[in-house]
C-alpha positions in Angstrom: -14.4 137.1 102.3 -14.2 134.0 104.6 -10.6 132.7 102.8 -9.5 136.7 103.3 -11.1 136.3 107.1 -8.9 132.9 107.9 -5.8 134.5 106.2 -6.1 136.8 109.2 -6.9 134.5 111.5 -4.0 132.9 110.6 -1.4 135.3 110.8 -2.6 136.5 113.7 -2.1 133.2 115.0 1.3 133.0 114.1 2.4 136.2 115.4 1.4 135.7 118.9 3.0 132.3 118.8 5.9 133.9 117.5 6.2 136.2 120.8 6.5 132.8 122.6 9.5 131.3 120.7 12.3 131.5 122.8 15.7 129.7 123.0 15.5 127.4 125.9 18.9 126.3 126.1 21.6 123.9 128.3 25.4 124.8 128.7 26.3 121.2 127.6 29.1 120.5 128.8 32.1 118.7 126.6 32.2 115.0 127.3 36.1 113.6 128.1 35.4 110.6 125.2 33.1 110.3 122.1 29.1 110.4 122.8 26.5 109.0 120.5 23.1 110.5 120.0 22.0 108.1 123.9 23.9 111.3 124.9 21.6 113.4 123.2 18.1 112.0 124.3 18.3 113.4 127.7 18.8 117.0 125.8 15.6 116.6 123.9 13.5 115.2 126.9 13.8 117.6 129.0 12.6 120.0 125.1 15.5 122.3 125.4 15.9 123.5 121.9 18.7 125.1 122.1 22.3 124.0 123.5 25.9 125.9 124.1 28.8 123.7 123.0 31.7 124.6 124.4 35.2 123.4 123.4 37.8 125.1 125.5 41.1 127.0 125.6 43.8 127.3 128.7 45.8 129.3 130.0 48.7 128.3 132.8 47.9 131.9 134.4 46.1 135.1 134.0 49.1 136.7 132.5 49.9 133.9 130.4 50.0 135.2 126.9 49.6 131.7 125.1 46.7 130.2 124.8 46.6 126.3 124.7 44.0 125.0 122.6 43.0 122.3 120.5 45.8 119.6 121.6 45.3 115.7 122.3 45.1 115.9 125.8 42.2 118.2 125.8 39.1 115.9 126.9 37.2 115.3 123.6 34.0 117.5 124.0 36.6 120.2 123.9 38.4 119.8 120.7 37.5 120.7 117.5 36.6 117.2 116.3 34.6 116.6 119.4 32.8 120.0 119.0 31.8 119.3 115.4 30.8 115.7 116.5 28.6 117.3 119.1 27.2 119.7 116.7 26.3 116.9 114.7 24.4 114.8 117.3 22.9 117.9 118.6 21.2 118.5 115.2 19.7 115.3 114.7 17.8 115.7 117.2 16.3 118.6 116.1 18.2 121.2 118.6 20.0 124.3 117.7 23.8 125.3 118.6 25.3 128.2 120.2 29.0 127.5 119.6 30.7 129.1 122.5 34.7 128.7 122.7 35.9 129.8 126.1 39.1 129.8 128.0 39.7 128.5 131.4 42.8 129.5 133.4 44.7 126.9 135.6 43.4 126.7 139.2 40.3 128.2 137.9 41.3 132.1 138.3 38.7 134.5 137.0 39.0 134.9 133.4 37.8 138.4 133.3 41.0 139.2 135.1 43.6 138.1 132.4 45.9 140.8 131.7 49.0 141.2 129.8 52.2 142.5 131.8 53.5 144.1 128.5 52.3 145.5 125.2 54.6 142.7 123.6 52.6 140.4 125.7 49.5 141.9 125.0 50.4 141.5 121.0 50.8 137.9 121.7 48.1 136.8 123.6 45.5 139.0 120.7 47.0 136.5 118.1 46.7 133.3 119.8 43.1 134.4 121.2 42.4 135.5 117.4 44.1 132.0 116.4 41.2 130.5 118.9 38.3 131.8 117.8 38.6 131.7 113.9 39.1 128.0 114.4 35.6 127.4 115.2 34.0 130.7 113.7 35.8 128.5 110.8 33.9 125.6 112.5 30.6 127.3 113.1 30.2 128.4 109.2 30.9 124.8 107.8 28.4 123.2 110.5 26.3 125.9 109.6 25.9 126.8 113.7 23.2 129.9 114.1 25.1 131.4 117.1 28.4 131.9 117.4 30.0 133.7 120.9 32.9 135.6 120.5 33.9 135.4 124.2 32.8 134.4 127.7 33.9 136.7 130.7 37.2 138.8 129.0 36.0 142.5 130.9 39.3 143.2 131.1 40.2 142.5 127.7 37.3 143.9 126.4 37.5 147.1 127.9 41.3 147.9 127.2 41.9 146.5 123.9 39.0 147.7 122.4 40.8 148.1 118.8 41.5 144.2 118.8 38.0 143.3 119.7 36.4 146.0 116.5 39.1 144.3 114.2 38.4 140.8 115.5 34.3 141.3 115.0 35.2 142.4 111.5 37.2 139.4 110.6 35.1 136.8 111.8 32.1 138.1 109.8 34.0 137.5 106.4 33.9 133.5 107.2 31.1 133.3 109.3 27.8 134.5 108.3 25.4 133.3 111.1 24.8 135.6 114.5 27.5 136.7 116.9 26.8 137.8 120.5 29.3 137.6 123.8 29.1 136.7 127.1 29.8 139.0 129.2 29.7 138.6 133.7 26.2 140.1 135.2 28.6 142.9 136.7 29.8 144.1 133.4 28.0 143.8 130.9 26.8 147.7 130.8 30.8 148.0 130.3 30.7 146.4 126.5 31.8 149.1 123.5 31.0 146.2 120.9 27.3 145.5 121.4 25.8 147.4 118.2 28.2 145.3 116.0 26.7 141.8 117.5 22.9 140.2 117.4 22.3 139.9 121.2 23.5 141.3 124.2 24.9 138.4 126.4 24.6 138.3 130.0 26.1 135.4 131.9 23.0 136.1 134.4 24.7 135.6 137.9 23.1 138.2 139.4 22.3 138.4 143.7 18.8 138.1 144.5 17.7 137.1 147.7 19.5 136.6 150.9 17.0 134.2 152.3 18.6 130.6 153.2 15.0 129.1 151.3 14.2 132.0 149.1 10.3 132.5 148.0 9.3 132.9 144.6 8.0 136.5 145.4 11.2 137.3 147.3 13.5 136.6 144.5 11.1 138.4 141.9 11.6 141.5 144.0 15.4 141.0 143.9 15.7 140.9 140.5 14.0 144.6 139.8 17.4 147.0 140.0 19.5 144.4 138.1 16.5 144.1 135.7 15.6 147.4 134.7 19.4 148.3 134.4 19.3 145.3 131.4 16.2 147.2 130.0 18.3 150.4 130.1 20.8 148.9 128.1 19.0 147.0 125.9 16.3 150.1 125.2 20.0 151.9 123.9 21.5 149.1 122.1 17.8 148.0 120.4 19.5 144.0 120.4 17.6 141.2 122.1 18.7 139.8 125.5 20.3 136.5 125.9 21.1 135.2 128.7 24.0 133.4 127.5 24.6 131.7 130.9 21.7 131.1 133.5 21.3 128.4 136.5 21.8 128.1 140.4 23.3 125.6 142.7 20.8 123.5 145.0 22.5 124.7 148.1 21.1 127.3 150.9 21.4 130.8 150.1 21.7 130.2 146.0 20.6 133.6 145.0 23.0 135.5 147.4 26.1 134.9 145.3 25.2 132.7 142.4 28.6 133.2 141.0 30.1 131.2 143.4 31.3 127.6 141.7 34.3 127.5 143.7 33.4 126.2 146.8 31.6 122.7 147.0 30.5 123.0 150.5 27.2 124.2 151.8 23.9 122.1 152.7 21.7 120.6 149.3 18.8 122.9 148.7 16.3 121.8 145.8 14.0 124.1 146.5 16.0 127.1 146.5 17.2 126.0 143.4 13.6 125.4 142.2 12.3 128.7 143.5 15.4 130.7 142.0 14.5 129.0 138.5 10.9 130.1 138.2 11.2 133.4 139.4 13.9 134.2 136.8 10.9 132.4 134.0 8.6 134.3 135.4 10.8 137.7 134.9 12.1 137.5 131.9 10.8 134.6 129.6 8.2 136.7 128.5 9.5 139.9 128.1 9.4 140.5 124.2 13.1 142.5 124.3 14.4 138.6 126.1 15.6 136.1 123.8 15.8 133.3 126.1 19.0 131.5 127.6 21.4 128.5 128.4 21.0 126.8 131.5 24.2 126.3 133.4 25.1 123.1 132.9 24.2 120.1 131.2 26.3 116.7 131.5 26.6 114.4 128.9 26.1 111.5 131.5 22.7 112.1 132.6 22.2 109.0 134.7 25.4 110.1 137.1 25.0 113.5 136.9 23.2 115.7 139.3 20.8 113.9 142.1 18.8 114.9 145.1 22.2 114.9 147.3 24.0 117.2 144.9 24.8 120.7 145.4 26.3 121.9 142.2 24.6 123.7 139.6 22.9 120.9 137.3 19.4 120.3 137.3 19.6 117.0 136.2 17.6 114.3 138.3 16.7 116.9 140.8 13.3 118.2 140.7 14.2 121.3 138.9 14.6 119.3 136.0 10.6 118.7 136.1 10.8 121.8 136.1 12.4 123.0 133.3 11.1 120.0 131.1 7.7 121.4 132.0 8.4 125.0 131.4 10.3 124.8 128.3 7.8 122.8 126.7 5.2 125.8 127.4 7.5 127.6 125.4 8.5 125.9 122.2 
């Protein structure tokens, strides 16, 4: 009676600690030359275990049909070889990978406006995008990566090629055979005719959420409620877990008015509203049993140079949000 008692104990144990496992992820971002695992540490210390590795593709403009990828003067991090190395590194130190190929147009135009000015065109830039991701789908099986995403910010591809994208779903499942999911823009993802055929529904989560120059906690919670329920719509249709596949906010006044916004480096250093815009979205979402968790926009390989209390960007690192993360994440491991 007392060994079938603990049994119980036991599992019941596990299951509520279960509810708390979560991917707690950084967007790391591709380093221009080889890293070693010194890279690495910084990754693990602040107990993210998760991270997005991103090797990219470009594009001259948004019509461009080619898609450059995978060439010698592409910074190392976002190769192939550097990808796999990253992988690698990431591993050892005990931290999952989301492979997540993306494409960045020249002058940084808005990726989910590429469109094709011809069905020709159209046919072209389909095989070089396919080209793209079956490389590291290719990559993601032989490194044995538990996440692959298919896409970051395409709605307009998506949404008017929607044969390519059931075709392209199709083929990467007969070489890879970990999960799939896509990141799609916080404006768009209700707009996604694929989800059912991926693992997660992936929300690049720049949604407005306070107009406040030094947002409150409470202020942003109650900003997040519309945009909120309309993911619990979705995700009550779909029946997929949540990821938010990209997540963060600048350090700058007014962060959670237009998150998006990358473009423009000007605007006064905020930490607090960056701090404040952080633990209201944990405090939303991270324990929401339908949430799978998310990858904190972004991560630099250089952690000493990166970020500081005079930065505005979106980084964490050496700011006092990173205390924050390091603290949170570790609540849920």
């Amino acid at each position: 009676m007392k060994r079938v008692l603990l049994l119980l104990i036991c599992f019941i144990f596990c299951a509520c600690s279960g509810q708390n496992h979560k991917i707690n992820g950084v967007s790391f971002v591709g380093a221009p030359q080889k890293i070693s695992l010194k890279e690495i540490t910084p990754v693990a210390a602040v107990n993210a275990n998760w991270a997005a590795v991103m090797p990219f593709g470009f594009l001259k403009k948004l019509e461009t049909p080619e898609i450059v990828f995978n060439v010698e003067r592409q910074w190392w991090g976002e190769r192939r070889d550097g990808a796999k190395k990253t992988i690698q590194l990431l591993n050892e130190k005990g931290i999952k990978v989301m492979l997540k190929p993306q494409i960045w147009v020249w002058h940084g135009e808005f990726t989910g406006n590429i469109k094709m000015n011809s069905e020709e065109d159209w046919k072209v830039f389909e095989n070089s995008y396919q080209e793209f991701i079956m490389l590291y789908a290719e990559l993601a099986e032989e490194m044995k990566v538990p996440l692959l995403c298919i896409g970051t910010e395409l709605h307009t591809f998506v949404q008017q090629r929607t044969g390519f994208w059931n075709q392209l779903i199709a083929k990467i499942k007969t070489v890879y055979s970990g999960e799939l999911t896509y990141a799609e823009n916080w404006d768009q993802f209700n707009k996604v005719h694929f989800w059912k055929d991926l693992d997660y529904i992936g929300i690049d989560a720049y949604f407005p959420v306070a107009q406040s120059q030094t947002p409150k906690v409470e202020e942003i919670r109650k900003g997040w409620q519309t945009s909120k329920n309309n993911i619990k719509m979705l995700q009550s249709k779909i029946n997929k877990p949540v990821l938010f596949t990209e997540y963060g906010y600048r350090s700058v006044d007014y962060t959670g008015k237009t998150p998006w916004e990358s473009s423009r480096i000007q605007g006064k250093v905020n930490l607090k509203a960056q701090e404040n815009a952080l633990k209201a979205l944990y405090q939303e979402f991270w324990d929401e049993p339908w949430f799978a968790g998310g990858f904190l926009w972004k991560w630099y390989h250089n952690h000493q140079e990166s970020g500081g209390t005079d930065n505005n960007r979106f980084t964490v690192q050496n700011k006092p949000s990173e205390k924050l993360v390091r603290a949170f994440y570790n609540t849920k491991k």
